[in-house]
py3Dmol code that shows the C-alpha trace and the ligand (Angstrom):
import py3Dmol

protein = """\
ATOM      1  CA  UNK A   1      11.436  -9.836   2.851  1.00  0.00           C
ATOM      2  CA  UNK A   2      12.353  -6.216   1.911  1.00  0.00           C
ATOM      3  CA  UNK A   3      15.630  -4.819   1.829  1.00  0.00           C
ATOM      4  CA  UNK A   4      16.411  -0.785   2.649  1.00  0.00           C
ATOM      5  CA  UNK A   5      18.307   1.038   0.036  1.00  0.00           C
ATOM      6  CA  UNK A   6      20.012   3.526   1.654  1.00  0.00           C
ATOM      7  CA  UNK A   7      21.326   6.037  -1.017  1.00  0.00           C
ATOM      8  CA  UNK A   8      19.695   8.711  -0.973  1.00  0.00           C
ATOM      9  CA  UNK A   9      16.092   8.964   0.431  1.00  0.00           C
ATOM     10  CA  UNK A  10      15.576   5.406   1.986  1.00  0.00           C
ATOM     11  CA  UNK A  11      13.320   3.181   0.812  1.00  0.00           C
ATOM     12  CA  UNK A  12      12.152  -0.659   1.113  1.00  0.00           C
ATOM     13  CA  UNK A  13      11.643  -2.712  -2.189  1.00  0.00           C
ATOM     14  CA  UNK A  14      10.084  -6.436  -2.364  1.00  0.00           C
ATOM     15  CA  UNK A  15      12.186  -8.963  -3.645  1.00  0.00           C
ATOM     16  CA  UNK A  16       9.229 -10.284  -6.314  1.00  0.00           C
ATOM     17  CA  UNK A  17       8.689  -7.047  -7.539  1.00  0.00           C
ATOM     18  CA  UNK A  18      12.641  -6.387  -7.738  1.00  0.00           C
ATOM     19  CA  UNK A  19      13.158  -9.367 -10.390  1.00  0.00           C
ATOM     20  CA  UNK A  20      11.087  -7.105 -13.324  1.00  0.00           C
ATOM     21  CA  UNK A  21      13.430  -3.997 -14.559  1.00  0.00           C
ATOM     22  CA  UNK A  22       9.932  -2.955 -16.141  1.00  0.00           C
ATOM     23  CA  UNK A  23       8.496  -1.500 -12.958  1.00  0.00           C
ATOM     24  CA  UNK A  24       9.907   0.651 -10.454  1.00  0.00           C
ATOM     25  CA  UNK A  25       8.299   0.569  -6.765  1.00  0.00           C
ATOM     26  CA  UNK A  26       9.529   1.588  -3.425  1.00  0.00           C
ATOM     27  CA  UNK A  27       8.398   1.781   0.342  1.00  0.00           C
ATOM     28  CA  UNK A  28       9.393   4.363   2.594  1.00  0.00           C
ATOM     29  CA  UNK A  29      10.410   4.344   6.372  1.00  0.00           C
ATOM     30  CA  UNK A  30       9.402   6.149   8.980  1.00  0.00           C
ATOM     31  CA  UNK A  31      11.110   9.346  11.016  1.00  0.00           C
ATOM     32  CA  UNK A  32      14.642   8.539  12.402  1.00  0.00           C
ATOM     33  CA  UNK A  33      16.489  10.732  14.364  1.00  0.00           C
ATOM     34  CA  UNK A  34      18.519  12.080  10.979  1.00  0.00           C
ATOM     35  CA  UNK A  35      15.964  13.093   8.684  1.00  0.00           C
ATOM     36  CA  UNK A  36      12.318  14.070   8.373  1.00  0.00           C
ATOM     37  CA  UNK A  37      10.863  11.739   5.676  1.00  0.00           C
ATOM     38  CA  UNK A  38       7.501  12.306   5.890  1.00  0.00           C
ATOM     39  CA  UNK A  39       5.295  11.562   2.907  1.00  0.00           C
ATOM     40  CA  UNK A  40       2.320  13.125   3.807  1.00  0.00           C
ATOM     41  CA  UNK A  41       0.969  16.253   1.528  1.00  0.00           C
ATOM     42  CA  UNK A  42       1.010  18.542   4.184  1.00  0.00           C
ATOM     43  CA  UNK A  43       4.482  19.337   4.245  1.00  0.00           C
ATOM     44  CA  UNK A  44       5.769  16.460   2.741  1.00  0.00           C
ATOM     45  CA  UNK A  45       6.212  17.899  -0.748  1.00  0.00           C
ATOM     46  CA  UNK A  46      10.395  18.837  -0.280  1.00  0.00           C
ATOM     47  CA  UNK A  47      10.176  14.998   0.688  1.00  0.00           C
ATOM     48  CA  UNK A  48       8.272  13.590  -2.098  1.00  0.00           C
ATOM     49  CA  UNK A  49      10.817  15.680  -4.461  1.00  0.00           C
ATOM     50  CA  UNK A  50      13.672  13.819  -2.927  1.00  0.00           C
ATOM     51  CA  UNK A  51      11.653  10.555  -3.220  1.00  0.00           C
ATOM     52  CA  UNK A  52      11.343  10.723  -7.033  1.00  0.00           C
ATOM     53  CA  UNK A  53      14.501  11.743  -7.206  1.00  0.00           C
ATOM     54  CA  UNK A  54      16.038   8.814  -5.472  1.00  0.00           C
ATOM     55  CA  UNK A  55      13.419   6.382  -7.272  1.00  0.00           C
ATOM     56  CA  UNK A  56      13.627   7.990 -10.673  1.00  0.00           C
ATOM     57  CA  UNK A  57      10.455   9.159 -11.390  1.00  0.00           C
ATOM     58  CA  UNK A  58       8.951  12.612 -12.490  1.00  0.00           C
ATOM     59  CA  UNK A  59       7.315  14.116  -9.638  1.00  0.00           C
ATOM     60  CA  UNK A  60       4.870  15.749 -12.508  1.00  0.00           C
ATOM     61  CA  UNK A  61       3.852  12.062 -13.144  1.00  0.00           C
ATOM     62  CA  UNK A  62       2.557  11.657  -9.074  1.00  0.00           C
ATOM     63  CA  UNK A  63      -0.604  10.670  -8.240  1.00  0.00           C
ATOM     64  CA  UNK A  64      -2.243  10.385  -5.174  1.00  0.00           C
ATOM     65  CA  UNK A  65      -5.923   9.405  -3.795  1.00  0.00           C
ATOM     66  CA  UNK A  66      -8.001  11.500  -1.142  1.00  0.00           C
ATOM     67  CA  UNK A  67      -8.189   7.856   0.796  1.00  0.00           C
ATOM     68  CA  UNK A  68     -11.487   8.059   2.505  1.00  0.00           C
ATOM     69  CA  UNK A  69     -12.145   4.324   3.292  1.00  0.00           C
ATOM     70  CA  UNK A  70     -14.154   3.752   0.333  1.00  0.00           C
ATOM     71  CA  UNK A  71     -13.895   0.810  -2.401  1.00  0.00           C
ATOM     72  CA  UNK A  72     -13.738   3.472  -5.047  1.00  0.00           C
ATOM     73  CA  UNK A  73     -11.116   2.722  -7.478  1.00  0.00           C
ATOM     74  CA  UNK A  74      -9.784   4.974 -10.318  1.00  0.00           C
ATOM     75  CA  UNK A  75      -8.279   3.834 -13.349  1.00  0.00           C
ATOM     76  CA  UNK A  76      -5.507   6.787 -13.968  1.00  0.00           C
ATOM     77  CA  UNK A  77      -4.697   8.037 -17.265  1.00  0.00           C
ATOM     78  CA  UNK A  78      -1.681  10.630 -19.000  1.00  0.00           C
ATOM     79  CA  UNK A  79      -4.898  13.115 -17.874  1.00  0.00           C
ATOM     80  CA  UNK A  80      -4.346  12.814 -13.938  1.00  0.00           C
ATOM     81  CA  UNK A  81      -0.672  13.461 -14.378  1.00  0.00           C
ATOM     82  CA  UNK A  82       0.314  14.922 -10.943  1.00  0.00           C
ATOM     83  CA  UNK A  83      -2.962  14.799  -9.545  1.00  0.00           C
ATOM     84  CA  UNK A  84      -2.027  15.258  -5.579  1.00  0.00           C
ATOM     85  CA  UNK A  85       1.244  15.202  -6.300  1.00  0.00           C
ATOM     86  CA  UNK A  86       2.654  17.582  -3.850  1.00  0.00           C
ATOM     87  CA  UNK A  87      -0.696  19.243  -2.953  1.00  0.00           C
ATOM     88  CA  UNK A  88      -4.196  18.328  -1.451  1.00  0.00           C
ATOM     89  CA  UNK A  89      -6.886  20.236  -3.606  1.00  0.00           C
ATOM     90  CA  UNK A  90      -6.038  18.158  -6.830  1.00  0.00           C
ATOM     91  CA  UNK A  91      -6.347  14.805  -5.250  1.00  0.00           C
ATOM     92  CA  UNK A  92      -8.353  12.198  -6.693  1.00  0.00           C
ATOM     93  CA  UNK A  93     -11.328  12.843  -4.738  1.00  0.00           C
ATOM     94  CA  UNK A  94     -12.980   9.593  -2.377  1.00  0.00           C
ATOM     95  CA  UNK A  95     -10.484   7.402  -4.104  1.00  0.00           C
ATOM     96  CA  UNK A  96      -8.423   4.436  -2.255  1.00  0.00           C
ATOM     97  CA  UNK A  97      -7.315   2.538  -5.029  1.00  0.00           C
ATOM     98  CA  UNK A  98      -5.028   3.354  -8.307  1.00  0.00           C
ATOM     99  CA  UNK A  99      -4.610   1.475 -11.357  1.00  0.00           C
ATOM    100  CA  UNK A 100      -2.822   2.097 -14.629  1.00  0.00           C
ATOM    101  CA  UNK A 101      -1.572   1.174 -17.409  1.00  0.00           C
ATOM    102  CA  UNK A 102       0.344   4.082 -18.522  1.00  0.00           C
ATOM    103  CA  UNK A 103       4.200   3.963 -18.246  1.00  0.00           C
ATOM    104  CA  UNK A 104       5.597   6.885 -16.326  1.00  0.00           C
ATOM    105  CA  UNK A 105       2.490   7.591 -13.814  1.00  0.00           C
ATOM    106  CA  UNK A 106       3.432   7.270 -10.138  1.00  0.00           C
ATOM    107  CA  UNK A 107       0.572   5.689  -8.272  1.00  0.00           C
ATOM    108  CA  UNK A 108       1.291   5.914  -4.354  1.00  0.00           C
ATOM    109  CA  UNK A 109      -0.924   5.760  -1.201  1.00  0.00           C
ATOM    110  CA  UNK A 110       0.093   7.198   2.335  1.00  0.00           C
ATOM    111  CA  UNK A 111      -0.403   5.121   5.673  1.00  0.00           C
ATOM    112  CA  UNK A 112       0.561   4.940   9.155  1.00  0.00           C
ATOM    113  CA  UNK A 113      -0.935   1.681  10.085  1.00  0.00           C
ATOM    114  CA  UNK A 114      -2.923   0.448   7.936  1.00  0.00           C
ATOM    115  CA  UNK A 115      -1.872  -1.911   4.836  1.00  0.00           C
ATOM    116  CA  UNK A 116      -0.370  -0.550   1.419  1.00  0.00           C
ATOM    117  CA  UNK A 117      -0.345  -3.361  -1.407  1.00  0.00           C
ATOM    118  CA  UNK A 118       0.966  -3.236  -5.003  1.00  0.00           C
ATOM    119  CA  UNK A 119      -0.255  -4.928  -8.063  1.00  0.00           C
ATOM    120  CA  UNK A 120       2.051  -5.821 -10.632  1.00  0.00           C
ATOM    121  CA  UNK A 121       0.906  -7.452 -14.576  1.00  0.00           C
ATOM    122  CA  UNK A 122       4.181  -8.160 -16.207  1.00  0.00           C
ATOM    123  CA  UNK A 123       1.783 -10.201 -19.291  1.00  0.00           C
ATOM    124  CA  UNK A 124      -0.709  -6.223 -19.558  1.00  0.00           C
ATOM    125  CA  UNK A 125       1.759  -4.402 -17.968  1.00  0.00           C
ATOM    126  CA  UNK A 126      -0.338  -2.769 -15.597  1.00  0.00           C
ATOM    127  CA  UNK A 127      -0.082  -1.676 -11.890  1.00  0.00           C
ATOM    128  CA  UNK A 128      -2.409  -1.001  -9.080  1.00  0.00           C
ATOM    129  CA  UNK A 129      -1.221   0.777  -5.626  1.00  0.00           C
ATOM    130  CA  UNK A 130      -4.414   0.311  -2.326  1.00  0.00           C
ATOM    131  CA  UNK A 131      -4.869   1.728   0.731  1.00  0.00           C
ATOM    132  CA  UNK A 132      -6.579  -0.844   2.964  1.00  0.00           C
ATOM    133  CA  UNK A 133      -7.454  -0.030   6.039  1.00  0.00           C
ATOM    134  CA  UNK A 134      -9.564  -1.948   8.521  1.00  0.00           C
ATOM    135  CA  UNK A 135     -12.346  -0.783   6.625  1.00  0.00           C
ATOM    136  CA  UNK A 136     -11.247  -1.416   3.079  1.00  0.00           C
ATOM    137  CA  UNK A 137      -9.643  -4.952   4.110  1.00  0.00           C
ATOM    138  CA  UNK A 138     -13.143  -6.480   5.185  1.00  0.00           C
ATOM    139  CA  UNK A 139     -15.027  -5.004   1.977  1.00  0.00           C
ATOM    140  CA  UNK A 140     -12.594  -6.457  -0.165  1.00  0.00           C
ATOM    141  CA  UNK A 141     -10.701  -3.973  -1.985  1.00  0.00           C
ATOM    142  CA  UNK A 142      -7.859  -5.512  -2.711  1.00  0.00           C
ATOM    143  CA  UNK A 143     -10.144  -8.584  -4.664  1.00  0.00           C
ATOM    144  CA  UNK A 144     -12.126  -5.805  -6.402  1.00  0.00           C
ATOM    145  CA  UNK A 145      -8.910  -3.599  -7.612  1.00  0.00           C
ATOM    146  CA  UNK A 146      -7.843  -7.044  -9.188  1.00  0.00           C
ATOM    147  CA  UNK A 147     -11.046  -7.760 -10.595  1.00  0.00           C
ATOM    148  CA  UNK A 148     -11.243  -3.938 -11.823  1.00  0.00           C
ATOM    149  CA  UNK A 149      -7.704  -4.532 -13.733  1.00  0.00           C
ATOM    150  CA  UNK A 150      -9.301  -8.271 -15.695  1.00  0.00           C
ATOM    151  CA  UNK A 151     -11.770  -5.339 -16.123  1.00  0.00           C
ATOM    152  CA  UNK A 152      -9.839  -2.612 -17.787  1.00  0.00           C
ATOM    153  CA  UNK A 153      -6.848  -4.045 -18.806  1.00  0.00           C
ATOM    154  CA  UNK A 154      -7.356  -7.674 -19.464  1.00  0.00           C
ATOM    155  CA  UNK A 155      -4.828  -8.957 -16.127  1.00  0.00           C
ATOM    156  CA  UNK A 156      -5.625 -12.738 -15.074  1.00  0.00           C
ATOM    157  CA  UNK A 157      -5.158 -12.797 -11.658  1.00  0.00           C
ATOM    158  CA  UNK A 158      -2.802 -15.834 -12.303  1.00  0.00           C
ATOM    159  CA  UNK A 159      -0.141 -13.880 -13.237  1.00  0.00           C
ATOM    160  CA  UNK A 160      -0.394 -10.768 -10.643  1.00  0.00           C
ATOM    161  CA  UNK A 161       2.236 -10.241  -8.418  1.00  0.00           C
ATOM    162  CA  UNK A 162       1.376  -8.840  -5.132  1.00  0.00           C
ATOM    163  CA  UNK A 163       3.177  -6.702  -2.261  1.00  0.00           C
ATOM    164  CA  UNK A 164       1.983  -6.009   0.933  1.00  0.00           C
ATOM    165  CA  UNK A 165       3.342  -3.816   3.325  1.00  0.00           C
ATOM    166  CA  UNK A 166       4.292  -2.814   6.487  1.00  0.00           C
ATOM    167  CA  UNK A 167       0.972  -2.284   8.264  1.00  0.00           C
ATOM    168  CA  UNK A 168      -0.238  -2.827  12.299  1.00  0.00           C
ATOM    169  CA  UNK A 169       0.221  -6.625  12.916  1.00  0.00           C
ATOM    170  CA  UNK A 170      -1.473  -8.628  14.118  1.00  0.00           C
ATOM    171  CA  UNK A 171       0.587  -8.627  17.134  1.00  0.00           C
ATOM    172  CA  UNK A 172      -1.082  -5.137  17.825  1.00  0.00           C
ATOM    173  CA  UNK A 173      -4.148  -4.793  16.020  1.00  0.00           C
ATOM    174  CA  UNK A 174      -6.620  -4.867  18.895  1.00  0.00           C
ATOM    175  CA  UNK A 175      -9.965  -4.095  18.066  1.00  0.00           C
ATOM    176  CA  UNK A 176     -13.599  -4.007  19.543  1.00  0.00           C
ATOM    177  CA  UNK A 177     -16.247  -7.278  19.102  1.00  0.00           C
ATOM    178  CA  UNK A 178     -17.904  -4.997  16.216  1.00  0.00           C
ATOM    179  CA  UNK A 179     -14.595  -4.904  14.394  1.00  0.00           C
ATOM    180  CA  UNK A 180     -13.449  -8.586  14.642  1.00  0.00           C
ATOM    181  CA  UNK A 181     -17.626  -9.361  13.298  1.00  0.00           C
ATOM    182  CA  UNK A 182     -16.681  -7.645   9.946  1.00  0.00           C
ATOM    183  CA  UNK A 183     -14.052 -10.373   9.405  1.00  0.00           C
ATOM    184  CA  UNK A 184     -15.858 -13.345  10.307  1.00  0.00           C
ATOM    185  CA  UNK A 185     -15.844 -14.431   6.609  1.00  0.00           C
ATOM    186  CA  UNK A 186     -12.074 -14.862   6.971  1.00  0.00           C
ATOM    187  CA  UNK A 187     -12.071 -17.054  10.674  1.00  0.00           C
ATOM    188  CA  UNK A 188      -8.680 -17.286  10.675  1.00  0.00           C
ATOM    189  CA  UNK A 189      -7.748 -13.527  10.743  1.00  0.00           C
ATOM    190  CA  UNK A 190      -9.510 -13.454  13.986  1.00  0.00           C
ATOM    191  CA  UNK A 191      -7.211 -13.895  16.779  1.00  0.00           C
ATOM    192  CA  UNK A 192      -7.828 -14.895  20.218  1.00  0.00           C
ATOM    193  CA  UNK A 193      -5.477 -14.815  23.238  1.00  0.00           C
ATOM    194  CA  UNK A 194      -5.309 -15.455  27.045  1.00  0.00           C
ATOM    195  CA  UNK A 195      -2.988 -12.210  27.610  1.00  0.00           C
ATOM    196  CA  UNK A 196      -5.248 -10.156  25.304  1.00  0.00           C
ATOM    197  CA  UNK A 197      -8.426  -8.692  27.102  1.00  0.00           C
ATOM    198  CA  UNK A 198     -10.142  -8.352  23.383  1.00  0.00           C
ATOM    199  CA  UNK A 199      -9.289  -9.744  20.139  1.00  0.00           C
ATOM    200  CA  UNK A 200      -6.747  -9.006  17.293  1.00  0.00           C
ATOM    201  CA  UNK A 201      -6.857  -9.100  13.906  1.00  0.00           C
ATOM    202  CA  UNK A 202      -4.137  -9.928  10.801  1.00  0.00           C
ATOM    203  CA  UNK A 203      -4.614  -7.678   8.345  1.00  0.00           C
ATOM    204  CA  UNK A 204      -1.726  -8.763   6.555  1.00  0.00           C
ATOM    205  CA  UNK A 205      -3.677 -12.172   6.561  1.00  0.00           C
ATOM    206  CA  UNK A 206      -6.679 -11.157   5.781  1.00  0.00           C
ATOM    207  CA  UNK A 207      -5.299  -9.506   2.378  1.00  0.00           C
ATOM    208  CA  UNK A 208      -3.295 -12.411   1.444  1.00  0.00           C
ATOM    209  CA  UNK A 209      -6.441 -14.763   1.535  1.00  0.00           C
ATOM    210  CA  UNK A 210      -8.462 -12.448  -0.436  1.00  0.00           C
ATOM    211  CA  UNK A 211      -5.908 -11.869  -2.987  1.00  0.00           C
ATOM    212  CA  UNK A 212      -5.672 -15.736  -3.462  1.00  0.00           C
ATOM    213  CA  UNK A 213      -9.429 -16.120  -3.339  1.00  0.00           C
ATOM    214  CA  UNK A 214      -9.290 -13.720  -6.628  1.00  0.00           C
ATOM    215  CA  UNK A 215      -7.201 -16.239  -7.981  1.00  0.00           C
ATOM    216  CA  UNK A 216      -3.149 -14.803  -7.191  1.00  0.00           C
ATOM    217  CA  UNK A 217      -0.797 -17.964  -6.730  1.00  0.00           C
ATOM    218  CA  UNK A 218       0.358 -17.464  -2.832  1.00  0.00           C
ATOM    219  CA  UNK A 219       3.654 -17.959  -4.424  1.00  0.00           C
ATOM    220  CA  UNK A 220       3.527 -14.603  -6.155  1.00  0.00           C
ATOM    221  CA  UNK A 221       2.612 -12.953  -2.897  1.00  0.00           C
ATOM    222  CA  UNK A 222       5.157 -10.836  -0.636  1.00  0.00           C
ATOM    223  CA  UNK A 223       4.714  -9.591   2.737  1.00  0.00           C
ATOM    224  CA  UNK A 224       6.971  -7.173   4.316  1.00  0.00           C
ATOM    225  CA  UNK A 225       6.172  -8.850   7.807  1.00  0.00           C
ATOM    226  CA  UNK A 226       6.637  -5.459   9.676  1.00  0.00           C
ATOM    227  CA  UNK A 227       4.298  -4.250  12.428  1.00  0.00           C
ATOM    228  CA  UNK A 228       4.110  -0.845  11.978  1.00  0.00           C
ATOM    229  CA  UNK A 229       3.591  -0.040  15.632  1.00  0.00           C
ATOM    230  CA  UNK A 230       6.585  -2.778  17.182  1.00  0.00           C
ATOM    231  CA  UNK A 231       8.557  -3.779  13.962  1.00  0.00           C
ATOM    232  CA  UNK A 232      12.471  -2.359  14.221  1.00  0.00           C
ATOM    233  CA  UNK A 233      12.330   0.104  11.629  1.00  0.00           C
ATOM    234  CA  UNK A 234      10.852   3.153  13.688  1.00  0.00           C
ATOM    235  CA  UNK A 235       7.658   3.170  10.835  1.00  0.00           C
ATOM    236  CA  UNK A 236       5.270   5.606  11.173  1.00  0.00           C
ATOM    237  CA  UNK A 237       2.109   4.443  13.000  1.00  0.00           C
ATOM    238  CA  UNK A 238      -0.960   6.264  14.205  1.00  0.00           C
ATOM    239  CA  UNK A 239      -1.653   3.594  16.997  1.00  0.00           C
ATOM    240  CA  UNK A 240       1.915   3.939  18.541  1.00  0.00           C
ATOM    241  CA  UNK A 241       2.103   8.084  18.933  1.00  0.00           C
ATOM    242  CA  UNK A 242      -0.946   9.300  16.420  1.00  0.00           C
ATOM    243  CA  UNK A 243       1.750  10.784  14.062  1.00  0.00           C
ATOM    244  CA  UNK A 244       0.630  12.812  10.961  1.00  0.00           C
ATOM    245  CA  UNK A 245       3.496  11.302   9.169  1.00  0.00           C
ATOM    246  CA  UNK A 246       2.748   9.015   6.523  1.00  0.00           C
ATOM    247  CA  UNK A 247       4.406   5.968   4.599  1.00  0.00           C
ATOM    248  CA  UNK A 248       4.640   6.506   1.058  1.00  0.00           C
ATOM    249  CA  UNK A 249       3.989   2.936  -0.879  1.00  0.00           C
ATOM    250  CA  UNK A 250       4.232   3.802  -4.772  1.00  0.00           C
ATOM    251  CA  UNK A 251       4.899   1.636  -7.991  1.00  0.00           C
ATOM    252  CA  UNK A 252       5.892   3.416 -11.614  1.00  0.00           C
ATOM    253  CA  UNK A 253       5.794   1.246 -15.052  1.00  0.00           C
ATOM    254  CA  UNK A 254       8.705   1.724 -16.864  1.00  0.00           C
TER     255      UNK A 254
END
"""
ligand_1 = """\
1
ZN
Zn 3.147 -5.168 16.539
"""
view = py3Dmol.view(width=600, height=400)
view.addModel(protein, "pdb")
view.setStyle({"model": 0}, {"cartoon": {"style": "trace"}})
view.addModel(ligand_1, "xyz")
view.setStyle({"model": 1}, {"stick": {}})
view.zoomTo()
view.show()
């Protein structure tokens, strides 16, 4: 479960990534009637101010992805210091996934929908923050960012913890007969009801199994268990009113 910290700019953590003082990592919300919290870089960058701010990171050290669906991965360095921090043009181009090793670096992906997940190596210290969409989920970019850190910074997947959050459930996620196909290597993500006139997919599911079939104990994996488009929180979610607001998912080694 994740609890919201309300001083200051609100923000969910995960209780297994809480326990290390080594990393810092946060989750944001979604538009209440109060405040604008919008993450997104057009016009998010007053909010993304506040959000380091209230986290306690430099928002010279942010970096951000273009997020384009792909399995591309980068492996950030002191050079992409506030790439896409509070702009578009300086984005790491065709880029979903962001892994470091280098303390002080803000690694963060937007969504409205689809699933944010956080690495964590306490042994390398090393961090990863995905976008996974639909897309990205059933070409296995979670399992690749986790082989791309045994890669780059030595991580065994045995002692990665893992944090996945508040996405479309699965409660929600209808999708098409070409869709649900893409996931057939995962049967049990595929859901089929009486009520539903096509089928629905866990994404959150879906994630979890490929993260243990690179070898993370389930134990070390957290869900937030929020649908996006139903959950209580008022997230942002394209599906529910096709908002251009955006949840910011970040992580920062200490
Ligand atoms: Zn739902």
């Amino acid at each position: 479960m994740i609890m919201l910290h309300s001083a200051g700019f609100p923000f969910f953590t995960f209780a297994n990534l809480d326990r290390f003082s080594t990393v810092k990592h946060f989750v944001t919300c979604g538009n209440n009637a109060a405040t604008d919290i919008n993450l997104r870089s057009v016009g998010g960058a007053d909010n993304r101010r506040r959000l380091a701010q209230t986290i306690g990171f430099d928002i010279n050290r942010l970096v951000t992805g273009e997020q384009t669906h792909s399995l591309n991965i980068a492996v950030v360095t002191d050079a992409d210091d506030g790439r896409g921090s509070v702009d578009i043009d300086s984005r790491i181009p065709c880029t979903d996934a962001l892994i470091t090793n280098r303390r002080g670096i803000a690694l963060m992906v937007l969504t409205a929908d689809c699933v944010p997940v956080l690495l964590y190596d306490p042994a390398t210290h090393s961090a990863a923050a995905i976008h996974a969409g639909w897309r990205g989920t059933a070409n296995g970019i979670v399992g690749l960012t986790v082989k791309k850190m045994a890669n780059e910074f030595g991580t065994k997947p045995e002692n990665l913890m893992a944090a996945i959050g508040p996405c479309i459930g699965a409660c929600c996620f209808e999708v098409g007969g070409d869709v649900a196909e893409h996931f057939s290597r995962w049967p049990d993500t595929i859901l089929h009801r009486s009520e539903w006139p096509r089928p629905h997919i866990d994404l959150v599911l879906a994630n979890r199994l490929q993260l243990e079939q690179a070898g993370v104990p389930a134990s070390n994996i957290e869900s937030s268990g929020e649908c996006t488009k139903c959950g209580p929180n008022g997230l942002f979610s394209h599906r529910r009113n096709q908002t251009l607001g955006r949840i910011g998912t970040g992580i920062v080694l200490m």
